[in-house]
C-alpha positions, 0 to 999 in steps of 0.5 A, a space after each residue: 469970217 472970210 479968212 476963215 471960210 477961205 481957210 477952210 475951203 483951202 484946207 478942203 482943196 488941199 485935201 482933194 488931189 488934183 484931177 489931170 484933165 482939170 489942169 490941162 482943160 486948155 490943151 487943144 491937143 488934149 481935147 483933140 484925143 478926148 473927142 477921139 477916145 469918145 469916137 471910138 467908145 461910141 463904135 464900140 458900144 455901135 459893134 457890142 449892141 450888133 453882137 448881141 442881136 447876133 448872138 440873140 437870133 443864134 440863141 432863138 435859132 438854137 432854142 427852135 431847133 433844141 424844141 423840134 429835137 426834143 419834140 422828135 425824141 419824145 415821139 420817138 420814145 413814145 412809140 419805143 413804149 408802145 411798142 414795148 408795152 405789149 411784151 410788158 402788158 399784163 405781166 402781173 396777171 400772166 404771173 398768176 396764171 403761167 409758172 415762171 420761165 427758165 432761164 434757158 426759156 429766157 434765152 430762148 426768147 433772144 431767137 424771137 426778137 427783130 434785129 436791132 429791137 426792132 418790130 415785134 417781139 413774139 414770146 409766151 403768153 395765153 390769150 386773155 379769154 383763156 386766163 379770165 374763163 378760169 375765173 368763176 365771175 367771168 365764166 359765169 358771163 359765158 354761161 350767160 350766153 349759152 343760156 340766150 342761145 338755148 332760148 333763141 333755139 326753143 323760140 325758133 323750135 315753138 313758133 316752128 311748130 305753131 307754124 307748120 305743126 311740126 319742128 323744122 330743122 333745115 338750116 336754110 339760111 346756113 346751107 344758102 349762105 355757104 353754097 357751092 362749097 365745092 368751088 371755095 375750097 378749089 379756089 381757096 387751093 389755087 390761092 394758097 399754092 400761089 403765095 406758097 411758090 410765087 414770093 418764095 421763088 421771086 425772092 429766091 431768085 432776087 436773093 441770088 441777083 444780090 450775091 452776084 449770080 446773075 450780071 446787073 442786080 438792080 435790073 433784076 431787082 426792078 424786075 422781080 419787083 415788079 413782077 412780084 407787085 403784078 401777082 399781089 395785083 392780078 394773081 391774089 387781087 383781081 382773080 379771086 374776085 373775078 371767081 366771086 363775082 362771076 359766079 354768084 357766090 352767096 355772102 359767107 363763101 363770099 366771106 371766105 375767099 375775099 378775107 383769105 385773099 386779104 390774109 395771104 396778100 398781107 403774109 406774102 408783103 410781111 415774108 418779102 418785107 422781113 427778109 428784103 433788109 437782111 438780104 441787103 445788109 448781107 450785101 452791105 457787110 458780106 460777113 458770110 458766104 451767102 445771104 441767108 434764105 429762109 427755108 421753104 418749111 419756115 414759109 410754109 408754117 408762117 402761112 398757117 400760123 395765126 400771125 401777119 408777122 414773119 419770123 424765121 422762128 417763133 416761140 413754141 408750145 412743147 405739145 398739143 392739147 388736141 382736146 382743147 383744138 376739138 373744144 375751141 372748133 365746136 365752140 366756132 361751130 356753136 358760134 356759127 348756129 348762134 349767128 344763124 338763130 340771130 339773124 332768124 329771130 332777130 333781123 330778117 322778120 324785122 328788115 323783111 316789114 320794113 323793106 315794104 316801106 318807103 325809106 324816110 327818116 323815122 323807118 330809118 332811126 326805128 331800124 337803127 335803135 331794133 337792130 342794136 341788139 342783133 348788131 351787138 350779138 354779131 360783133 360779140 360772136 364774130 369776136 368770140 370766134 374768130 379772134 378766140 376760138 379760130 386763131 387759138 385752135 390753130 395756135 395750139 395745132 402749130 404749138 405757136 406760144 404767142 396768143 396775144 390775138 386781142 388785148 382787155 378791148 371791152 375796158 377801152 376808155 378810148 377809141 385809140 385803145 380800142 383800134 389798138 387792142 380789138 385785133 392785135 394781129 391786124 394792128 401789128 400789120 398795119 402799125 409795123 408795114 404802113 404807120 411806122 414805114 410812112 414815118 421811116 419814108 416821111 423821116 418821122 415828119 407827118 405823124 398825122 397823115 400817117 394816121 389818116 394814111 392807115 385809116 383810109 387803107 384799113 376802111 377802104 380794105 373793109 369797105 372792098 370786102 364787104 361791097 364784093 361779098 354783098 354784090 353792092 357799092 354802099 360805103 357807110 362802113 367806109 364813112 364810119 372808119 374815116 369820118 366819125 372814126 378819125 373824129 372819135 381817135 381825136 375826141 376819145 383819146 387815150 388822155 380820157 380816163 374813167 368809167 364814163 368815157 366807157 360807156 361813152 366809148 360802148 355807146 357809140 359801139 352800139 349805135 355803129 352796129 346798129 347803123 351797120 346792120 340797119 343799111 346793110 340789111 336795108 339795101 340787100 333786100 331792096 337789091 332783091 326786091 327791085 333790081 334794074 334790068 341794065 343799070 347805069 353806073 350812077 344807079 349802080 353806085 346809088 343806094 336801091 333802098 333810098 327810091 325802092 318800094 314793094 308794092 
């Protein structure tokens, strides 16, 4: 049995090949050079081990800077859409209502857009009103509106005659609201022919400083700038103001000078503004003799035409239907008369009672929820006739193509969209000079604070008209832009679809008209009825009808 397990277990052996390390186990040499093999094994997995952590923190390195690259282009084609959406907007609807372009017309489109597709693109479009009325559902609404104003019209003619025993047809609050007329229109002059020569010849003068006219160009470019900022300040700011507060302007010619001062100080920014970087690229490249400077008739159009972009050319209609100029001004007069028979009917018998009360907190919500109405018919007129019916009229006088002065506003599901689409021409001014410009400074970090950035400027710019047209410091239109405004832009975003979020976004429309017509008008009559002889400041900016109560 041994032999055989021996032989068996040999015949195993001899079938195994003989390891080399097994034979020389003994060799103090051998072992020698296997501890140091193991040595260096060990620092080599030591240095593979440091590589890799190397080689991980690059990677999370390169991940994080791959995530705020990829994030930074995503903004940046968002905004490249939006921007682009309004050329591409209601394509389908101007199909059915406008004949195809030619394609000389297509080429002509090329002299309208902003170098290196930037900025605003200007083509042929109608304004949106014009294409629905053409419905006959949607001029049907129009009628109704007529209709409401003929029965505003007849009530105030019975009660008249009930009251007096004859018909009254005086107009006393429009011939008080648009008094000393005469100084409007002088001021209004005095505006324009500033703006038409101050920028125009302060940027001449810079334009000539760069082709090497005159010696030290930036001196010059700080002086011209300078004086240019003082005229926005004084010459357009401070003086037209002084006029209105001086001489106790009453809220509609109040009104007129204060937004045309506001409107040429943003067409005078837009004129410098557009041709500061073609001017300074000219100087760069010098491919020309000269810069080329806009000449004296494109400013002059750019000033009346309805639009706070400049371009040297813009899109242009070949006649001028001067019976649709005559219909679109009877229709801002008729919206003038329909304001008047609102505000008769519907807000002084109502803000007269209760300006004899004292202000508590239950008068407060009754005046909120009255004044909804009269507030909604305001804002419905105020939109129906200067964004439709003014900027149209002057539009078709200037044959400017491009009538794209609002956006479908009343289909908003968001608040977003409806800052975006409510005035169009405003929010190019302020998305194109203030957010995006913000972004270009900032090197597109601080999104939001671009956004706040322009919201604090648009409520405080509101704010300012309002306070110097009624003769008093009361900021709920300020509150309402920055605190429930900002807070509706986060809440009511554009991601909230659907016919509810309408109503939500309608709801709180409503409710904010009725706030702004209830305070306002409150604080007016208190302004009236209890006047401070000599006012502290903290009187003056405290509100009279919070402590004021006829006896």
């Amino acid at each position: 049995m041994e032999s055989g397990t021996g032989g068996n277990l040999r015949s195993r052996n001899g079938a195994i090949p003989k390891m080399p390390d097994m034979d020389r186990e003994s060799d103090p040499g051998n072992n020698q050079q296997s501890n140091g093999g193991s040595h260096i094994t060990s620092n080599g997995i030591i240095e593979a081990e440091s590589k890799k952590m190397q080689l991980k923190r690059k990677a999370e390195l390169l991940k994080t800077d791959l995530l705020r690259q990829f994030d930074s282009q995503v903004s940046d084609l968002m905004d490249s859409l939006l921007e682009e959406s309004s050329s591409l907007e209601r394509s389908s609807v101007s199909a059915a209502f406008s004949p195809p372009m030619s394609d000389k017309e297509k080429t002509k489109l090329g002299h309208f857009r902003p170098p290196h597709g930037e900025g605003k693109h200007f083509t042929n479009r109608r304004s949106l009103l014009d294409e629905l009325f053409e419905v006959d559902h949607i001029r049907t609404i129009y009628h109704m509106f007529i209709a409401l104003l003929i029965l505003f019209i007849l009530s105030t003619l019975v009660v008249d005659f009930i009251d007096e025993g004859r018909l009254v047809l005086d107009f006393d609050l429009l011939v008080y609201a648009f008094g000393q007329f005469p100084l409007v229109v002088c001021t209004w002059i005095c505006m324009f022919l500033s703006v038409l020569l101050v920028p125009y010849t302060l940027f001449h003068l810079w334009s000539q400083s760069q082709a090497g006219s005159f010696g030290r160009p930036r001196l010059f470019s700080a002086l011209l700038g300078s004086a240019f900022v003082l005229y926005q300040a004084v010459g357009l700011g401070l003086l037209p103001a002084y006029v209105v507060v001086t001489n106790s302007l009453p809220p509609a010619s109040c009104f007129i000078i204060i937004i045309e001062q506001v409107r040429l100080m943003m067409k005078a920014y837009s004129f410098v503004r557009e041709n500061v970087p073609k001017v300074l690229s000219w100087a760069n490249d010098k491919t020309s003799p000269g810069p080329v400077i806009p000449q004296v008739s494109q400013y002059l159009y750019f000033l009346f035409a309805p639009t706070l972009i400049y371009r040297d050319k813009y899109p242009r209609n070949p006649v001028t239907r001067w019976s649709y100029v005559a219909t679109k001004f009877l229709q801002v007069l008729g919206c003038l008369f329909y304001a008047y028979y609102v505000f008769v009917r519907l807000c002084i018998p109502q803000f007269r009672s209760i300006s004899m009360q004292f202000f508590d907190l239950r008068a407060m919500v009754l005046c909120v929820f009255n004044s909804i109405l009269p507030g909604v018919l305001v804002l419905l007129l105020a939109f129906f006739a200067f964004l439709h019916c003014w900027l149209n009229a002057f539009a078709e006088m200037l044959r400017f193509a491009d009538r794209m002065f609002y956006k479908d506003w009343w289909n908003s599901t968001s608040f977003a969209n409806y800052y975006r689409t409510w005035n169009v021409v405003v929010h190019d001014w302020l998305y194109y000079y203030i957010y995006k410009d913000f972004l270009l400074i900032s090197q597109k970090r601080f999104r939001l604070a671009a956004m706040l950035f322009v919201f604090t400027i648009s409520a405080v710019v509101h704010e300012y008209i309002l306070a110097v047209c009624f003769g008093f410091f009361y900021p709920v239109l300020f509150c309402l832009f920055m605190f429930f405004g900002m807070m509706f832009n986060f809440i009511l975003h554009d991601r909230r679809k659907g016919p509810i979020w309408n109503v939500i976004m309608w709801t709180a429309l409503f409710l904010g008209q009725g706030v702004i017509i209830c305070l306002y008008s409150q604080e007016w009559y208190a302004q009236r009825y209890c006047p401070l002889k000599e006012p502290s400041f903290l009187e003056l900016i405290t509100p009279r009808s919070w402590s004021c109560q006829r006896d």
